[in-house]
C-alpha positions as CSV (number, residue, x, y, z in Angstrom):
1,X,73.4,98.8,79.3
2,X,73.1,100.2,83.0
3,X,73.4,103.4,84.0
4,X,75.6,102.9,87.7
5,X,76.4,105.3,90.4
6,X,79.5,104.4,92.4
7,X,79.8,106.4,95.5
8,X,83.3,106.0,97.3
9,X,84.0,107.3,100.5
10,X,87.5,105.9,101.3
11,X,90.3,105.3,100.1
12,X,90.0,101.3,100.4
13,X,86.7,101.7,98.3
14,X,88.9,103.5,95.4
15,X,90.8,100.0,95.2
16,X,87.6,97.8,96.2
17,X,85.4,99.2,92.7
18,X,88.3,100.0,90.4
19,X,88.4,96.7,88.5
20,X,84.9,96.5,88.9
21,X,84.4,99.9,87.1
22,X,86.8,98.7,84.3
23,X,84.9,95.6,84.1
24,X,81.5,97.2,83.4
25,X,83.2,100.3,81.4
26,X,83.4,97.7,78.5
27,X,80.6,95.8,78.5
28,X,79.1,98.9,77.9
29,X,77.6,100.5,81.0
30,X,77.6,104.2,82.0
31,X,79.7,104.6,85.2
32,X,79.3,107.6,87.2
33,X,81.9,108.4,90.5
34,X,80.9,110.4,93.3
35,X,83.7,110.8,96.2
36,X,83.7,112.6,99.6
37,X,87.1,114.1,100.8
38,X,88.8,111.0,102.7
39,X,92.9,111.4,102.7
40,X,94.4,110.4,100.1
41,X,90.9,109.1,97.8
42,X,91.3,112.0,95.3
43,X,95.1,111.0,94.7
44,X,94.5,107.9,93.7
45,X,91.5,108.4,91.2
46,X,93.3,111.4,89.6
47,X,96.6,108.7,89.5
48,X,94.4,106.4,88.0
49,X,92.9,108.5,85.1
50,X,89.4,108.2,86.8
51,X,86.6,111.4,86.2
52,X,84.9,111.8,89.4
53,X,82.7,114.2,91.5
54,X,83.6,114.8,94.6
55,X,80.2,116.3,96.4
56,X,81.9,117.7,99.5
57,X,85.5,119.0,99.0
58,X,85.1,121.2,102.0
59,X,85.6,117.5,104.1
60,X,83.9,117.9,107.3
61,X,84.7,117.6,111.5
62,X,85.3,115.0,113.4
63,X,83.2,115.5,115.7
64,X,79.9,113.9,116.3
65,X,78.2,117.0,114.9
66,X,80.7,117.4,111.9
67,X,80.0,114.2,110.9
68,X,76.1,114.5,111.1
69,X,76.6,118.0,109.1
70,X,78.8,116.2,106.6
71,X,76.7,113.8,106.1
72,X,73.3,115.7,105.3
73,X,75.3,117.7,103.1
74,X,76.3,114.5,100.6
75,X,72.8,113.1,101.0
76,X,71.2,116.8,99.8
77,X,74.4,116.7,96.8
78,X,73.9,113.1,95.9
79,X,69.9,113.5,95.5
80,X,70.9,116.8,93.3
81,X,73.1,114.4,91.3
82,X,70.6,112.0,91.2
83,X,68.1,114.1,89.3
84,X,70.8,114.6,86.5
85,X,72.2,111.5,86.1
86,X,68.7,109.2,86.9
87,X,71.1,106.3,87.9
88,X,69.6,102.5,87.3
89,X,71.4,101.2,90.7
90,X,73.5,103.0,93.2
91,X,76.5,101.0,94.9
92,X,79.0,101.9,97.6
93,X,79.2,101.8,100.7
94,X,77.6,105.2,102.1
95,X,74.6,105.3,104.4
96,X,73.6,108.4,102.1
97,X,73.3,105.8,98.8
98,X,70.4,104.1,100.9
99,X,68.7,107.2,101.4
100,X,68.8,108.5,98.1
101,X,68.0,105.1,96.6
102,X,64.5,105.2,98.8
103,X,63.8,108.4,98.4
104,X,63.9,108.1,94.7
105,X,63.3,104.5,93.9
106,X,66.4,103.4,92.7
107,X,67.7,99.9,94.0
108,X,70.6,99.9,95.8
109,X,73.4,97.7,96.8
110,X,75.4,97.7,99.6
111,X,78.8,96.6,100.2
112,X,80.5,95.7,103.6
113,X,82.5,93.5,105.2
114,X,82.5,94.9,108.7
115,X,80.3,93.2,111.3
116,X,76.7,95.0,112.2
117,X,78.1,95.3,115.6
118,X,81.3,96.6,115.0
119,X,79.8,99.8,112.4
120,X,76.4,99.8,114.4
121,X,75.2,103.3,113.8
122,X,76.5,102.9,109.2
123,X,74.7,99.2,110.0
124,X,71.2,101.1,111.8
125,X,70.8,103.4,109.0
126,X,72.1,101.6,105.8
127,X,71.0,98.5,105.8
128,X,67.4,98.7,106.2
129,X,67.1,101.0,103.6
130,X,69.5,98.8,101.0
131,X,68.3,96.7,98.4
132,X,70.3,94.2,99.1
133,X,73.4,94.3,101.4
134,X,76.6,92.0,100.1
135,X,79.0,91.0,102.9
136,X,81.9,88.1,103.4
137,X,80.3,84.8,104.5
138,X,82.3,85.1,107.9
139,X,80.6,88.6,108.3
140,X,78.2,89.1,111.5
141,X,75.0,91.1,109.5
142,X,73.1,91.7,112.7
143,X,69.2,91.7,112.4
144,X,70.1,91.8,108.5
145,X,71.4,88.5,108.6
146,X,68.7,87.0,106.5
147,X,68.8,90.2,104.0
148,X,72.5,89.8,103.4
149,X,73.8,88.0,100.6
150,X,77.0,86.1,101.6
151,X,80.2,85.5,99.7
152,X,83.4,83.8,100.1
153,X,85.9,86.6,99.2
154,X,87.3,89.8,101.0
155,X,87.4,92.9,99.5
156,X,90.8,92.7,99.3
157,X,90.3,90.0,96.9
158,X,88.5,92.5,94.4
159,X,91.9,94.1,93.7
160,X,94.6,92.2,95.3
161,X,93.5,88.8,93.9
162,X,96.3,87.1,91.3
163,X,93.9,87.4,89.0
164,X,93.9,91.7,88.7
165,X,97.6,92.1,90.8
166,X,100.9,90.5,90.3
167,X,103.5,91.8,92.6
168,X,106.3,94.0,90.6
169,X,109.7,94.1,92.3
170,X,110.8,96.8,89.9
171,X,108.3,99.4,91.2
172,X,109.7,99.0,94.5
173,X,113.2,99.8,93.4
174,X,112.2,102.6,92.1
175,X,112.5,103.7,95.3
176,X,114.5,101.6,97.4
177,X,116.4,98.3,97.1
178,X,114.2,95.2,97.8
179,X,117.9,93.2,98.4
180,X,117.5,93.6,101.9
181,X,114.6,93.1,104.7
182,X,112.3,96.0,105.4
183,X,109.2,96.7,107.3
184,X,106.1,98.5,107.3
185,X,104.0,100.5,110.1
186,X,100.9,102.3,109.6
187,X,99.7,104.8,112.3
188,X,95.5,104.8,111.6
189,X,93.6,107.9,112.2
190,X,91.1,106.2,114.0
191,X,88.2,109.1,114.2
192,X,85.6,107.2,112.5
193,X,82.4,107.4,114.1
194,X,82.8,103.6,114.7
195,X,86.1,104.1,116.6
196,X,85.0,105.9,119.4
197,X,87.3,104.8,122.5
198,X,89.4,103.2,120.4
199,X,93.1,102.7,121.0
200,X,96.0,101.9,118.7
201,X,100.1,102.2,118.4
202,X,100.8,105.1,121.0
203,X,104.5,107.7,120.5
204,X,105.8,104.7,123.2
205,X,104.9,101.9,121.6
206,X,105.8,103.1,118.2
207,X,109.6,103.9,119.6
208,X,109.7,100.5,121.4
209,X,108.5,98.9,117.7
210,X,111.4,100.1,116.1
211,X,113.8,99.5,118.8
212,X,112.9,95.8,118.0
213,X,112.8,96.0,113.8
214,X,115.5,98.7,113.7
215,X,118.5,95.4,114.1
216,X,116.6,93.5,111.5
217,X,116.0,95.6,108.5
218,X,114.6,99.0,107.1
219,X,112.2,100.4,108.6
220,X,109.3,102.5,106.9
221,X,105.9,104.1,108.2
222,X,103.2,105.3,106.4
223,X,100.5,107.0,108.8
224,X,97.0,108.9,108.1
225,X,97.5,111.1,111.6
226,X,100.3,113.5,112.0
227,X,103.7,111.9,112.6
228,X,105.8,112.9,115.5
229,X,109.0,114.4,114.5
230,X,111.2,111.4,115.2
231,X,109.2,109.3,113.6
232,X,109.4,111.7,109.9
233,X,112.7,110.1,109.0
234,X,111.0,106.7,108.6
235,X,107.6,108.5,106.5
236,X,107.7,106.1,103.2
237,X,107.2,108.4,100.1
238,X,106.0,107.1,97.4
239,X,103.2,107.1,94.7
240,X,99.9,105.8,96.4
241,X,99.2,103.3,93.8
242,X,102.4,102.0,94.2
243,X,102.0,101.0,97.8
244,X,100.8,97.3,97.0
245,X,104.2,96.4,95.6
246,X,105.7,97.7,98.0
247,X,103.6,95.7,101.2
248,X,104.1,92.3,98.9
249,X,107.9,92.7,99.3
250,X,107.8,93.5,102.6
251,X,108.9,91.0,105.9
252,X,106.3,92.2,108.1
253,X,103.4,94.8,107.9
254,X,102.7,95.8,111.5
255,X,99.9,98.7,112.5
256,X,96.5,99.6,114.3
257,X,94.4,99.6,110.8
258,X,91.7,97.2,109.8
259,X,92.3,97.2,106.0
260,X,96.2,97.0,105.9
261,X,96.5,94.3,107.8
262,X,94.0,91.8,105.7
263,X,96.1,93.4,102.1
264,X,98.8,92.4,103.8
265,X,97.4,88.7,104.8
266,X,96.0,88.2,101.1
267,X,99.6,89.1,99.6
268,X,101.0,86.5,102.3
269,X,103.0,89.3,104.2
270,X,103.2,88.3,108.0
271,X,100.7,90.9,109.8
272,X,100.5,92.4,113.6
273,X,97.4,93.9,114.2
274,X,97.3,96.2,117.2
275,X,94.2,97.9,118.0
276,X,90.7,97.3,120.4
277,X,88.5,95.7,117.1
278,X,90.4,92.6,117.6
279,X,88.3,89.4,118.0
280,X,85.3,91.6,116.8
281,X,85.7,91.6,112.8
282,X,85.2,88.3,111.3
283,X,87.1,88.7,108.3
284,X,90.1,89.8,110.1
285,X,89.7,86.8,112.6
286,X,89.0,84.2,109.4
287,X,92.6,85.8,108.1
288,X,94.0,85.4,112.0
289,X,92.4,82.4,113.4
290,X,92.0,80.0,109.9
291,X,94.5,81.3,107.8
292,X,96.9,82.0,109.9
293,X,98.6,84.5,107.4
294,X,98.6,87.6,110.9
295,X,98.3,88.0,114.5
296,X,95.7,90.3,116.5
297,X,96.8,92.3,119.6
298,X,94.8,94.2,122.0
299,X,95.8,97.3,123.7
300,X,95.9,95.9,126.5
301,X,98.4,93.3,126.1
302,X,101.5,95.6,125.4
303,X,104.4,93.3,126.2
304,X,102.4,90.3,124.1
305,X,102.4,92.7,121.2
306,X,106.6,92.8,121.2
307,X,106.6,88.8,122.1
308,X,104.3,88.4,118.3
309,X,106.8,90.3,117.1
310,X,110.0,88.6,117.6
311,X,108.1,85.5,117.2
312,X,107.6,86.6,113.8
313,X,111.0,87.8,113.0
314,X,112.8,85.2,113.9
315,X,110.7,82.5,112.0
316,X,112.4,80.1,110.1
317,X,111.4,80.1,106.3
318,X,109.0,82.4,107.2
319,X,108.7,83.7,103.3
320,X,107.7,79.9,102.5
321,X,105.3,79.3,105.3
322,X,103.3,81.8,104.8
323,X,102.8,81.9,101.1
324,X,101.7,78.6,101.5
325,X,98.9,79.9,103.7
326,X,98.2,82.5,101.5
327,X,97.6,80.0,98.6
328,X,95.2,77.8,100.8
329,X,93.0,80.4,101.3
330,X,93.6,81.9,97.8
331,X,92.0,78.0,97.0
332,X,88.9,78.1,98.9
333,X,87.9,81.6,97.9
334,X,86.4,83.8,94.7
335,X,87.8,86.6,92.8
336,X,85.6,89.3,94.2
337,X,85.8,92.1,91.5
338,X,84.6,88.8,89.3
339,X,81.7,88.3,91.2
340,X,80.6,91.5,91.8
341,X,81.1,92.8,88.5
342,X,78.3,89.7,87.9
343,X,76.3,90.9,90.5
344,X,76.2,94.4,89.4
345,X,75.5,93.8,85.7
346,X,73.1,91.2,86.3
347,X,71.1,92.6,88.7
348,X,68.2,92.1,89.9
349,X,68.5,88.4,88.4
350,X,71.8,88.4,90.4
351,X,69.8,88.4,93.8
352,X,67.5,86.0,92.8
353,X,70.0,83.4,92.1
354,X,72.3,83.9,95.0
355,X,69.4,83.6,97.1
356,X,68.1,80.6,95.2
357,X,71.9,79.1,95.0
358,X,74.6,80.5,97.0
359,X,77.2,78.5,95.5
360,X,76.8,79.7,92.2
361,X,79.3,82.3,92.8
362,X,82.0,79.2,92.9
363,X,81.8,80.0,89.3
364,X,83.9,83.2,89.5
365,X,87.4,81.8,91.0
């Protein structure tokens, strides 16, 4: 029996450890869940049924100084915490675990799946001070290459693999009639430290979108930034959890976020990515490039952008092409939440075999 700290700083990290929790819930471990205020992360735990402590309900700034503030207040919270709870291992995916674990000797492990170079300054100051660091084997680790312990999964796969989701039509007609084609766009926030002078779907380009989806189906947008008040009448409202279900069902998830577009890709929903990190995350490009199961767009190739689009559209037995990609990569890769579930309870021996035999974790399909 372990005693684990899960800290969860997103809302993509809510879906990323909530099998996983389960999981070591009833082998008997003592799980402990520490959030920061991230949109809508609190919705989905208290949806869920999940106890948590959120160390810094105030949220924090934007800006570069807000962010530094917010982020000296969780380290000083998650060190008081600490004390109390005298976790065995700390997990997540917060730069403040890694200091806490060094400070007080606890071993942490690190998850991430963005490239070193894309998330420089969370790569600068987490990693060296992790444990160990998991990331996807098509993940760039930087200098931490050799530290990292590869896998061949997505995150996405911890939650949205067949094994832990099957889609469910009847959710989505709770609120709307799946009879007919619809489409999703997500507006991204995109104020992360890491997206500084990064561009996405502009008021112009979001009109234009619809102008071409608005003949072909139902439109609906789901956005972390303020929407624009012509844009309100297309807002999807609907319970959080239930979001999934509604992306599987969907004929086309288009938007300028990194995580939406691979759910969509793993549930075999067509994807346009629009936003300046494409061709720099190699997950995303494995899902592009490989797969085939989405397209990346750059900013600055506007009128290609509406060309992938109607490409898309207007694809013959698009359904059945693309769930066909979706089950050859489903083929070559793990069940995630399986594997780290493993690697969690197992650990340290974990790290020692991975390192001794990588493709141990072919075990947990």
């Amino acid at each position: 029996m372990k005693k684990i700290l899960v800290y969860l700083g997103h809302p993509a990290h809510f879906y990323l450890y909530k099998n996983v929790i389960g999981n070591l819930q009833k082998k008997g471990n003592v799980i402990e869940i520490l959030i920061k205020k991230k949109d809508i992360l609190q919705d989905l735990l208290d949806n869920a049924g999940l106890p948590y402590h959120n160390i810094l309900e105030e949220g924090r700034k934007d800006s570069k100084w807000g962010i530094m503030v917010g982020m000296l207040k969780r380290a000083i919270r998650l060190n008081k915490f600490c004390s109390t709870f005298n976790p065995d291992i700390l997990t997540g995916t917060s730069v403040e675990n890694s200091f806490i674990g060094k400070w007080r000797k606890v071993p942490v492990i690190n998850v991430n799946e963005d490239d070193a170079d894309v998330v420089p300054l969370y790569a600068k100051l987490s990693y060296p001070f992790a444990t160990d660091i998991l990331n996807p084997v098509v993940c760039n680790s930087g200098k931490w290459d050799a530290k990292a312990i590869k896998y061949a999964s997505y995150q996405e796969l911890a939650y949205l693999h067949p094994n832990h989701f099957t889609p469910d039509r009847k959710v989505v007609e709770q609120y709307f009639s799946t009879e007919s084609p619809y489409f999703i766009i997500r507006f991204a926030k995109l104020k992360a430290h890491h997206d500084t002078g990064i561009k996405g779907i502009s008021t112009e380009i979001a009109q234009r979108l619809i102008d071409i989806l608005k003949p072909h189906g139902r439109i609906y947008i789901t956005s972390e930034r303020e929407l624009e008040p012509q844009f309100e009448q297309y807002r999807i409202k609907i319970n959080p959890l239930d979001m999934h279900h509604v992306m599987a069902f969907a004929d086309l998830y288009i938007g300028d976020s990194q995580t939406m577009a691979a759910e969509a890709g793993v549930l075999g929903t067509p994807f346009v990515r629009f936003n300046d990190f494409v061709g720099r995350i190699g997950y995303l490009r494995e899902l592009e490039d490989v797969y085939h199961l989405g397209c990346g767009v750059k900013t600055n190739e506007v009128e290609r952008l509406y060309k992938v689009l109607e490409e898309i559209i207007g694809m013959p037995d698009r359904y059945k092409v693309f769930h066909e990609r979706q089950q050859r990569m489903l083929s070559e890769k793990i069940d995630y939440a399986k594997f780290l579930t493993w690697f969690i309870e197992e650990y340290p021996d974990s790290a020692r075999i991975m390192k001794e035999n990588p493709d141990y974790q072919y075990r947990f399909k």
